[in-house]
C-alpha positions in Angstrom: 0.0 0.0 0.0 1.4 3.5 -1.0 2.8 5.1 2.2 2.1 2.1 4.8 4.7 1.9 7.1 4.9 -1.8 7.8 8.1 -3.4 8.9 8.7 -7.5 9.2 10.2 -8.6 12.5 13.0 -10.0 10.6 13.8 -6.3 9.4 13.5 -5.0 13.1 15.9 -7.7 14.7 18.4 -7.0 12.1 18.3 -3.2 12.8 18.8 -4.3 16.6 21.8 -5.9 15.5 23.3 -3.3 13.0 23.2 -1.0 16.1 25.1 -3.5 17.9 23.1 -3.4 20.9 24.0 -6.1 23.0 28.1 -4.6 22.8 27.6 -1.1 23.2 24.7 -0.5 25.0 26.1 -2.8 27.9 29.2 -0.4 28.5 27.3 2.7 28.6 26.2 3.9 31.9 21.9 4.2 31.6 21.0 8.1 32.1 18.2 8.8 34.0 15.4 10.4 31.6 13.6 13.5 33.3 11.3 14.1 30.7 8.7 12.2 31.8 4.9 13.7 33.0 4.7 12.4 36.3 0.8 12.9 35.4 0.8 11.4 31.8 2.7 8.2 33.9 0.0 8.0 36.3 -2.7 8.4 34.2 -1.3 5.4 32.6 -0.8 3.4 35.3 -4.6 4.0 36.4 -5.6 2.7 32.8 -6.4 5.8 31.6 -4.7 7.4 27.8 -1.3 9.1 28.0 -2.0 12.8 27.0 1.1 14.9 25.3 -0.1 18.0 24.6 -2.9 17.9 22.7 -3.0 14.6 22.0 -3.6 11.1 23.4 -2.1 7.9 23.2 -4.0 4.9 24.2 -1.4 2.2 25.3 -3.0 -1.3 26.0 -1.8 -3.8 27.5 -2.1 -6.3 30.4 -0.5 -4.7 33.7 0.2 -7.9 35.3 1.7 -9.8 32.0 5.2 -8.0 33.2 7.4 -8.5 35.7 8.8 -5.2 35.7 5.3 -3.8 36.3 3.0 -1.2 35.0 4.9 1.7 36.1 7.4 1.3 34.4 6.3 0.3 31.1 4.0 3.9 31.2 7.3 5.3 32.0 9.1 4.0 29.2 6.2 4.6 26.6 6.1 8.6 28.4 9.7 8.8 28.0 9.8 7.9 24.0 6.8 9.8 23.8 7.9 13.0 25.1 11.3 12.4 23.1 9.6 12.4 20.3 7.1 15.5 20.8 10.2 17.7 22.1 12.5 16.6 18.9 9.5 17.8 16.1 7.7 20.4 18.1 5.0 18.5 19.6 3.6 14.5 19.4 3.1 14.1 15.4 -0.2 12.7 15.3 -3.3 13.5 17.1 -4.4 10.1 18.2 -2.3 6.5 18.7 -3.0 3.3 19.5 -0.2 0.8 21.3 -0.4 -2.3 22.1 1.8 -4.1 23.4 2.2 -7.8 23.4 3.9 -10.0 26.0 6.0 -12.7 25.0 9.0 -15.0 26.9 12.2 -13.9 27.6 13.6 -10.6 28.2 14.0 -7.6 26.5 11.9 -5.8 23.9 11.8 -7.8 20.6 10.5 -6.0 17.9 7.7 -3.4 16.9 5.5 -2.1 13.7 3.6 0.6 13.1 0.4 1.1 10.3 -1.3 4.1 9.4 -4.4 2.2 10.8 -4.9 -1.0 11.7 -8.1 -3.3 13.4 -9.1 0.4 14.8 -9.2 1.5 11.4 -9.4 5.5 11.9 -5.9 6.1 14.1 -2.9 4.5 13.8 -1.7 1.6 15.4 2.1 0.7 17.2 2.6 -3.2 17.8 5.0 -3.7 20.5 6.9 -7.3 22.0 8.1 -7.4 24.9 9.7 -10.6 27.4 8.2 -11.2 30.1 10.7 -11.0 32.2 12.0 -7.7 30.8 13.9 -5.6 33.4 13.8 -1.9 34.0 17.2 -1.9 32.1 16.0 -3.3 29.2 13.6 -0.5 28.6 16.0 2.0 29.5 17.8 0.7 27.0 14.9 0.2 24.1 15.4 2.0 20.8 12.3 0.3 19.4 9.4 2.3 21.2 10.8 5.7 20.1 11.8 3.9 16.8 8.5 3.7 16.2 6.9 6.8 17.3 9.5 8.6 15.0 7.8 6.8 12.2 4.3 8.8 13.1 6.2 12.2 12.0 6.6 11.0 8.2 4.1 11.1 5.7 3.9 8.0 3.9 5.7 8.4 0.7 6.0 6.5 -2.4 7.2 2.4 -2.1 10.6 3.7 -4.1 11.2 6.0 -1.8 10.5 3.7 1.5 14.2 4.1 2.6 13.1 8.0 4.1 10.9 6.6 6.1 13.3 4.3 8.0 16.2 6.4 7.4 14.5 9.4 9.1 13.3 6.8 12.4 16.8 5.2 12.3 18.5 8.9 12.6 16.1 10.8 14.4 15.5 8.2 17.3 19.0 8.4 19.2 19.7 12.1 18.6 16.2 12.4 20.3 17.0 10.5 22.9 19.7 12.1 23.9 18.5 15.6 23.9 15.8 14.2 26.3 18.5 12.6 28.5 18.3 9.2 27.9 21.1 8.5 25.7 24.5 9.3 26.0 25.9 11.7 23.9 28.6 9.2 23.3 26.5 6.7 22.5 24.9 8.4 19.6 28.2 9.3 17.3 29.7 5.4 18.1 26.7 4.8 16.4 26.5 6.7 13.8 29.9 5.8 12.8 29.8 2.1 12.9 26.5 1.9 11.0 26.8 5.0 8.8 29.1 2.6 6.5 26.3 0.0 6.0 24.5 3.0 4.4 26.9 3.6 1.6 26.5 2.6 -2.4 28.3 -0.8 -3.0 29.1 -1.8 -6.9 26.2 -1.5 -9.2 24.5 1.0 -7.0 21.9 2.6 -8.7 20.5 5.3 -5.9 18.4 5.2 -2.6 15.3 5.2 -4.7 16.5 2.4 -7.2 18.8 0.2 -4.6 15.9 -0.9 -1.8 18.6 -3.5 -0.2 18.6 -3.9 3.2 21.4 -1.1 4.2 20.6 1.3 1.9 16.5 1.5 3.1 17.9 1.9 6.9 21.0 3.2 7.1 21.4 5.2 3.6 18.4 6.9 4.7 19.9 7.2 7.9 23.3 8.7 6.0 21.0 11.3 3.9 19.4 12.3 7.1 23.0 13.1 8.6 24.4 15.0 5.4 21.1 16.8 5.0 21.4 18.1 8.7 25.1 18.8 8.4 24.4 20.7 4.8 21.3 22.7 6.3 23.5 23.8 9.6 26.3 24.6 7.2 24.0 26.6 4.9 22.0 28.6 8.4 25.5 29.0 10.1 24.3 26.7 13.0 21.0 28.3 13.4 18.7 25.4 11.8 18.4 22.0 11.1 16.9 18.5 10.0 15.3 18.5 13.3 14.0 22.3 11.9 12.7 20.7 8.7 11.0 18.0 10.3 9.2 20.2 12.8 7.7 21.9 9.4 6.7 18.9 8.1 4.7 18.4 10.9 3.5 21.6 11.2 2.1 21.4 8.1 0.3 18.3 8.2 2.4 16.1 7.9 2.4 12.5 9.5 1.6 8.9 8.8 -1.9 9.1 8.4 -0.8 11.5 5.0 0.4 10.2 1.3 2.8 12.8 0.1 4.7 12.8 -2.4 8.7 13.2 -1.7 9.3 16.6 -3.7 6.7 17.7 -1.3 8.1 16.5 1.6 11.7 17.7 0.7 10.1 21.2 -0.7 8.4 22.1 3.3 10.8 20.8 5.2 13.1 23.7 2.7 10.8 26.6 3.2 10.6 25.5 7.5 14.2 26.2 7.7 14.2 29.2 5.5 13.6 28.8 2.1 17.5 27.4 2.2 17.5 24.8 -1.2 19.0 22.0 1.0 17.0 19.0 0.6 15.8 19.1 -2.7 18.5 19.2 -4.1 20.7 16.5 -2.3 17.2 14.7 -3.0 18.1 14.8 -6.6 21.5 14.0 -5.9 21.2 11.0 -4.0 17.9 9.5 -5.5 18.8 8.0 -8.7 22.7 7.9 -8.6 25.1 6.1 -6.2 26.3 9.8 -4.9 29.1 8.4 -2.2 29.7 10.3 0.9 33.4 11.1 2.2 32.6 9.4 5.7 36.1 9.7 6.9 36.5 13.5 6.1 32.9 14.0 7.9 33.9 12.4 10.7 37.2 14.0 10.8 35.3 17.7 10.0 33.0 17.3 12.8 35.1 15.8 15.7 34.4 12.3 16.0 37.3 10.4 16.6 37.0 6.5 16.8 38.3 5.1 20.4 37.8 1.3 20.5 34.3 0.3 20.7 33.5 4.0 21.6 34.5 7.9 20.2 36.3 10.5 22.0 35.4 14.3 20.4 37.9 16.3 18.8 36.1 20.1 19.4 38.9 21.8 17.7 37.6 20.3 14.5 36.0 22.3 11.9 32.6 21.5 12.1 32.5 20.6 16.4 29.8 23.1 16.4 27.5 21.6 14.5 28.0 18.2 16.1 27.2 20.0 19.2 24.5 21.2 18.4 22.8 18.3 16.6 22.4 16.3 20.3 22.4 19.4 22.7 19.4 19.5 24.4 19.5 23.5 24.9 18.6 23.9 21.4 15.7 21.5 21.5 13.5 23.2 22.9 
């Protein structure tokens, strides 16, 4: 279906892996969020819908299905919520329905999202999670926030899936981390051991004519990161994707829309202003292999590779705008 966002679990545990979860996550320390609504939480909690902002997320699931109990799961689900809402502006859609579903183990194991499912008017977040899941396992979750990025994108043409994953796979840790859940750290040893899987191999024929695997996730993922490096460059540090985004959804935009992606690319333009950025790396990137100089990115912004991890060079041309991409003092 043109613009459905539906993703097999298959996909979703080999993103988990391509972020290399298990390896990195367990030698960064867990930040304590503080972002959460103590009153969205215990509305939850009570059984009643999560409200940010204006609008309302009905999370269902069975409070005693979990050993880590109800509190904590509405924490978790206000915590990737309010992420979410802060990074474009406010939560992108004006009614949600998540469900979660309990399964064995630990952990949380996968999620989709539709623009409407069973409900059929809203749309609709499917969530596993083990049983036996621990409060450190949903500090840790990507997948919850994963999803809820996917909410802020219109659903675009099939050929040009890879923006809607690319846009969740980026957006999802820098948002995080300006809501103070995710190291800093954490974000850029990402970045640059995925970023690679992202780039044209032989016979490469574009983002919109390649829909392999890496280039759906984590090319999108790498246009996301040149487009907000370009739009910085281009508005001396004063604007960027997150800028874009936030215009998208101002202007309608979400899941429960079909746009087309000139349209897409041409509001998120005129949000950060009027500044040709993304339609034209758009055309560069869309139907051409277009390889990106990740080692003199890197290098230009400060990230420096240190084992498993990155140290920051902030003498570095562009530190700035690596800065400011995760600093929470200009998200709000």
């Amino acid at each position: 279906m043109n613009g459905a966002t539906v993703r097999s679990d298959l996909v979703t545990r080999l993103l988990r892996i391509a972020f290399g979860c298990a390896a990195s996550l367990a030698a960064m320390p867990l930040l304590a969020a503080t972002t959460s609504d103590p009153t969205a939480v215990a509305d939850c909690v009570t059984g009643k819908p999560i409200r940010i902002g204006r609008s309302v997320i009905e999370l269902g699931f069975d409070h005693d299905a979990f050993v880590v109990g109800a509190p904590a799961i509405c924490e978790w689900t206000v915590q990737a919520a309010t992420a979410v809402a802060t990074y474009v502006g406010k939560y992108p859609v004006p009614h949600v329905h998540v469900v979660l579903e309990a399964i064995g183990g630990t952990g949380v194991r996968g999620g989709t999202t539709w623009p409407d499912r069973d409900t059929g008017d809203r749309p609709y977040t499917e969530i596993r999670i083990g049983r036996e899941a621990t409060r450190a396992d949903l500090q840790r979750d990507w997948m919850m926030t994963h999803e809820m990025v996917h909410l802020a994108v219109p659903g675009v043409p099939r050929t040009s899936h890879w923006l809607e994953e690319g846009i969740a796979t980026y957006v999802e840790p820098i948002a995080r981390a300006q809501a103070g859940q995710l190291a800093v750290e954490q974000v850029w040893a990402d970045m640059l051991h995925g970023m690679p899987k992202g780039l044209p191999a032989d016979g490469d024929r574009g983002l919109d004519r390649t829909p392999t695997w890496g280039r759906t996730y984590w090319g999108g993922a790498l246009f996301c990161l040149v487009a907000d490096v370009e739009i910085r460059r281009a508005t001396h540090n004063r604007s960027g994707l997150r800028d874009a985004l936030r215009g998208v959804v101002a202007a309608g935009g979400n899941i429960e829309q079909d746009w087309s992606v000139a349209k897409v690319m041409d509001t998120g333009d005129r949000a950060i202003g009027g500044q040709p950025v993304l339609a034209p790396l758009y055309a560069r990137m869309a139907d051409a292999a277009a390889p990106v100089n990740l080692d003199d990115l890197w290098r230009r912004l400060g990230v420096v590779a240190d084992g498993d991890g990155v140290r920051f060079d902030d003498s570095a041309p562009d530190a700035a705008i690596r800065r400011a991409i995760t600093d929470a003092s200009v998200a709000r």
